[in-house]
Structure formats: C-alpha cells, structure tokens
C-alpha positions as CSV (number, residue, x, y, z in Angstrom):
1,X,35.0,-26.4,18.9
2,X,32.1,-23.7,18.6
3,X,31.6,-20.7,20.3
4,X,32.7,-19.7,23.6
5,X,31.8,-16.7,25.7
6,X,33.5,-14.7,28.8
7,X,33.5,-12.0,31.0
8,X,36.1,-9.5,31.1
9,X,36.3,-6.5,33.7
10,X,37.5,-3.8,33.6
11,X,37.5,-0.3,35.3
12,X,35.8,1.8,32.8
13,X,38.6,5.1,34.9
14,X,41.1,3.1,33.5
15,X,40.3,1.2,29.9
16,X,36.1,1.8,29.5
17,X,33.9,-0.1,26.9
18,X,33.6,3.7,25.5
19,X,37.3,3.7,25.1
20,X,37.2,0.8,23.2
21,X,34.5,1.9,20.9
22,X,37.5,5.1,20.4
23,X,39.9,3.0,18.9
24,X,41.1,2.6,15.8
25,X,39.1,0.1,14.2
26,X,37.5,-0.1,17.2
27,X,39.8,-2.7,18.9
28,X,43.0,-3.2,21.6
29,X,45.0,-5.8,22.8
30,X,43.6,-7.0,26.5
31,X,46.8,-6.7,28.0
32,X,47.7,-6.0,32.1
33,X,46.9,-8.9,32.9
34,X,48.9,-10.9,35.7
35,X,46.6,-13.4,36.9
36,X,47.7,-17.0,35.8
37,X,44.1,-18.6,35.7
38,X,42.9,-15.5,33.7
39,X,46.3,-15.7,31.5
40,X,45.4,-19.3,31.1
41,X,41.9,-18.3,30.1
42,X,43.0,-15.7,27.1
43,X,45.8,-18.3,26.1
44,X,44.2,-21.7,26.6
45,X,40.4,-21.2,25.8
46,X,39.8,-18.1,24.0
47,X,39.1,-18.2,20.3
48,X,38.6,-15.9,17.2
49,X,34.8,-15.0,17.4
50,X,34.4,-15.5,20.8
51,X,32.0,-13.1,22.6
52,X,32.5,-10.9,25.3
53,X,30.2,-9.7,28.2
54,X,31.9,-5.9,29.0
55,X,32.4,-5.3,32.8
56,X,32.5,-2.1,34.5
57,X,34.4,-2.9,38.0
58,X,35.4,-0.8,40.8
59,X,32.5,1.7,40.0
60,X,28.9,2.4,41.6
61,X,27.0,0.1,40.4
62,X,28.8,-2.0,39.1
63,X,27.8,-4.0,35.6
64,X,28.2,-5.3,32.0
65,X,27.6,-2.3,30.0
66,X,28.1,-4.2,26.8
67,X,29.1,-6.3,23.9
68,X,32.6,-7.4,22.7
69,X,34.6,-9.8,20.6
70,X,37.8,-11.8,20.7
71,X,39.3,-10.9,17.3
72,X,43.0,-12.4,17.6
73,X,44.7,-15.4,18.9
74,X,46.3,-15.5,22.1
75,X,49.5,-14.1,22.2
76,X,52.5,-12.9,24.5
77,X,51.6,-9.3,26.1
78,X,54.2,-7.3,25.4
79,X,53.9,-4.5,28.0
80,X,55.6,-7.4,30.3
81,X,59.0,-6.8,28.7
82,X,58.5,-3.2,28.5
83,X,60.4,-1.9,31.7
84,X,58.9,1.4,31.6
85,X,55.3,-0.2,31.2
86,X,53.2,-0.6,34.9
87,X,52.7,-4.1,33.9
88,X,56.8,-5.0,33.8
89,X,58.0,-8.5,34.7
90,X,61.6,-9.1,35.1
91,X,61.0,-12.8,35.4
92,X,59.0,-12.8,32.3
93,X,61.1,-14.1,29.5
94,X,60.7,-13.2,25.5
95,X,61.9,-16.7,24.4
96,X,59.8,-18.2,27.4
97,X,56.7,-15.3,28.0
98,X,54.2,-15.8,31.0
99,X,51.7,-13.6,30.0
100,X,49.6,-13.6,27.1
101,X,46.4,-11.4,26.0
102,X,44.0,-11.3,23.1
103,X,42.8,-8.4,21.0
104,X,39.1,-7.4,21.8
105,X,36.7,-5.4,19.3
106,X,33.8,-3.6,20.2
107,X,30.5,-5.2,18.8
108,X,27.8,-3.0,21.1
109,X,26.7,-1.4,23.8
110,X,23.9,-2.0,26.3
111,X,20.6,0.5,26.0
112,X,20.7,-0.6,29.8
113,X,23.6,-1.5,32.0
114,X,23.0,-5.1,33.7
115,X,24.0,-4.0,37.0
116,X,26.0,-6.8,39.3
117,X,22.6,-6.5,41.7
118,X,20.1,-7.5,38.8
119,X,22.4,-10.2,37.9
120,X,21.9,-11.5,41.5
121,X,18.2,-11.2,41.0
122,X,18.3,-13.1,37.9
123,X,17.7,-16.8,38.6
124,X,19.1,-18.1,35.0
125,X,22.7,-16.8,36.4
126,X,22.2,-18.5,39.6
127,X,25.5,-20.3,38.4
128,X,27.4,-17.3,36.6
129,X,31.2,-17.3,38.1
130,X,31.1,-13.6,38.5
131,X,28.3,-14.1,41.0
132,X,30.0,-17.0,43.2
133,X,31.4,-15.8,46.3
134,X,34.9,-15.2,46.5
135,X,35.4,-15.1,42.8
136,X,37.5,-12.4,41.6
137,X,38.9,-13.1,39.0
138,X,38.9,-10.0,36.0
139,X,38.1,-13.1,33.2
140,X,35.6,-15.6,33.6
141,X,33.6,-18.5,31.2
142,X,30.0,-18.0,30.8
143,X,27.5,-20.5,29.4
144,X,25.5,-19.4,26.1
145,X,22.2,-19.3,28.2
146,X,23.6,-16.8,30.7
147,X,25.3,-14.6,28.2
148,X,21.9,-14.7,26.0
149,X,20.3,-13.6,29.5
150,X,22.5,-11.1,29.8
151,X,22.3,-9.6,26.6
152,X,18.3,-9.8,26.6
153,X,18.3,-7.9,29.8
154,X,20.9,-4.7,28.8
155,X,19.9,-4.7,24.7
C-alpha cells in the first residue's frame, strides 16, 4: 500500500520527543489514547514504517519538534484494562478491546522546531488537518508533500 505519514501530539510535560529518544531502544507503545477516530487511525491505517511528524501540544509555541516511526502493528492498549492505570476503561473488554496503540521509535529531531504559526504561514500546508479549524484531534494523516515540507523547514 506504500508509505503513509501522521501527526501525533503530544505534551512534551507529559511524554516529550526527548523522552522518547530515552528509551530503551529508543521506542514506547503510543498508548492513552481514547479518541475513537484516532484509535481508528493507529488500528485501521497505520503501518510498520510509517513516519511520524512529533508534536509538542499544550506548550508555548507550540510545534513538531521532530521525526518518528511506527515500528509495530496496531494492537490492543493495555493500560485500558489496568484499573490502577489513568487510562482505565471498565467497558473495555480483553476478548473484545476498544482501544488499540502502535509502538513509535525515535528517527530524529528537528535543528529547528516548526512552530504551529510557521505552519500557518506555509502555503504548501494550506490543507494540513492540524491546521483546519476545529480539528483537534491528537492523530492526524498528512500527505508526503506536507510532511517533506515539514521536515525541510525543522531539519
């Protein structure tokens, strides 16, 4: 099916592309989340090699501070069974889950962040989800032109 990209937020207080870059080997299971268009996102359309655009929300400025890589297959997020786990769902059921996440890797990070309001300026994104009003959403597609945009404009 070929390549696909995406963006993925997240608050870099709470999981940050440096924290990734920590890991052993580098690499974490995306879990948390409890969106079902995201879920459907990480379980529907994501592949092994897919690349990753690495968003830094709820900070000042916020921005894609870098490069990362779907290295695992969808499958269920476990933290949804775990009761003492933030991201608990009763209604979630093993033999039935709801939730699903994908392992990320770090591949690199950006020399400069692409902040959200020099991705407004850029009129090759004029298009990009992240940029359409009202869209919240912590995962979202992006073409190959934008992400090459992207990464021309942080690396």
């Amino acid at each position: 099916m070929g390549k696909h990209y995406w963006l993925m937020k997240s608050e870099p207080d709470t999981f940050s592309l440096q924290d990734l870059k920590e890991r052993p080997q580098q690499r974490e299971p995306w879990d948390g989340v409890r969106n079902y268009q995201a879920r459907n996102f990480m379980r529907d359309g994501m592949s092994v090699g897919d690349g990753i655009l690495f968003y830094h929300s709820n900070t000042k400025p916020p921005g894609i501070v870098g490069l990362a890589e779907v290295v695992s297959e969808a499958y269920p997020d476990p933290t949804a069974f775990d009761k003492k786990s933030k991201y608990y769902d009763e209604k979630s059921d093993p033999s039935n889950p709801r939730w699903f996440l994908v392992d990320v890797a770090y591949r690199k990070g950006f020399k400069h962040q692409v902040s959200l309001e020099a991705m407004k300026g850029m009129s090759e994104l004029a298009e990009m989800k992240v940029l359409q009003k009202g869209n919240r959403l912590s995962i979202t597609p992006v073409s190959e032109s934008e992400y090459k945009a992207i990464c021309a404009a942080g690396l």
